[in-house]
C-alpha positions as CSV (number, residue, x, y, z in Angstrom):
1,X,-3.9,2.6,-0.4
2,X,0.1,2.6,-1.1
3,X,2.0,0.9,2.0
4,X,5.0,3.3,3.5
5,X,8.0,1.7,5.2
6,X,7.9,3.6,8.7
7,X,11.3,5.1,8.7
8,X,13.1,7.2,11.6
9,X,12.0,11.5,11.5
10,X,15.3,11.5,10.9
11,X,15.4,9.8,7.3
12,X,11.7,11.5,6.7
13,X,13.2,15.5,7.0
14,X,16.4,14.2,4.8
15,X,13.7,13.1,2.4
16,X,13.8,9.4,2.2
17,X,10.5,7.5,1.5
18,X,9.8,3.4,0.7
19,X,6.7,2.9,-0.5
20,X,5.0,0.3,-2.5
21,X,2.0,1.6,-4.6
22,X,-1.9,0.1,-5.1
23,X,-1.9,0.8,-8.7
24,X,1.5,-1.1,-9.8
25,X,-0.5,-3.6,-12.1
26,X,1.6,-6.2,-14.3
27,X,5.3,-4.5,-13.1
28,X,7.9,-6.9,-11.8
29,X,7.3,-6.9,-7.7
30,X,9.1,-3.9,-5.6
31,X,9.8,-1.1,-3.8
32,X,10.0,2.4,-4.2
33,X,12.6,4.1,-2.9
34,X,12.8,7.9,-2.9
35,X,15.0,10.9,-1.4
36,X,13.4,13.9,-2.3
37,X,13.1,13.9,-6.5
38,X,15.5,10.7,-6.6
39,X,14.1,7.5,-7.1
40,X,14.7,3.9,-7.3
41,X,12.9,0.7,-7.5
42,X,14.2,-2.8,-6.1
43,X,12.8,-6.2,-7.1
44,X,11.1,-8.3,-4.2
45,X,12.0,-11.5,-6.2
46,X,15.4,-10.9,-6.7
47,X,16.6,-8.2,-4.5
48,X,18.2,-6.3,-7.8
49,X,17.4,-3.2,-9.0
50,X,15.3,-2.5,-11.9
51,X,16.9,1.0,-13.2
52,X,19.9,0.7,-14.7
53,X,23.0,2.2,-12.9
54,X,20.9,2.3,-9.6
55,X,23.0,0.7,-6.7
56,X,22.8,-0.2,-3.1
57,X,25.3,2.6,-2.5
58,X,23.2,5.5,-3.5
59,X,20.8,4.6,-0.5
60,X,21.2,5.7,3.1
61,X,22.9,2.8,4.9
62,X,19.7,3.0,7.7
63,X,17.4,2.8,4.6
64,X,18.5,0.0,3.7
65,X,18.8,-2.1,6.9
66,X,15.2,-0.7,7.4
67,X,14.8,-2.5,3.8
68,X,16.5,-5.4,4.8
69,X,15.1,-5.6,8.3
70,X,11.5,-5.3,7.0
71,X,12.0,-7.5,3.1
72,X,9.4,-10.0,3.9
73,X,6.6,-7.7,5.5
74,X,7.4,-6.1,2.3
75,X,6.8,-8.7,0.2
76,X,3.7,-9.4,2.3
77,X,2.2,-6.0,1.4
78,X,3.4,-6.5,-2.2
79,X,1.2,-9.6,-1.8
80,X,-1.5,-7.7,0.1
81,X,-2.2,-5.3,-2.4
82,X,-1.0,-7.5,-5.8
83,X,-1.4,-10.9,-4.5
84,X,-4.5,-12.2,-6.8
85,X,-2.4,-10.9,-10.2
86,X,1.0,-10.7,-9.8
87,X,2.5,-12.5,-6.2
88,X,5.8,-12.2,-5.9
């Protein structure tokens, strides 16, 4: 089962979503960041993003101080769910 970031309602009606998915397999380690059909993905090794021309200042600053706030939990779950193949 995919582990979601609990964000404020207020970021959930605007559309914003972090989620890291069960079925990621051999991918670099990171998190999914949507608003509505937008999307983004951030390494949990190195903090960068893995689409090119994403940046930090197309996210909602209270996304990413959730992010921030929350980076090693993430990792954790990263670790939860991909731990045995691909830790980060």
């Amino acid at each position: 089962m995919p582990y979601k970031l609990p964000l404020s309602k207020i970021l959930r009606i605007a559309g914003w979503r972090v989620t890291i998915y069960d079925a990621e397999g051999p991918e670099e380690p990171h998190v999914s960041i949507y608003r509505r059909t937008e999307s983004w993905r951030v390494s949990l090794r190195s903090g960068d993003f893995l689409d090119n021309g994403a940046s930090w200042n197309q996210i909602h600053d209270d996304v990413r101080r959730a992010i921030a706030a929350n980076w090693e939990n993430l990792k954790q779950e990263w670790n939860d769910l991909h731990g045995s193949n691909n830790p980060v």
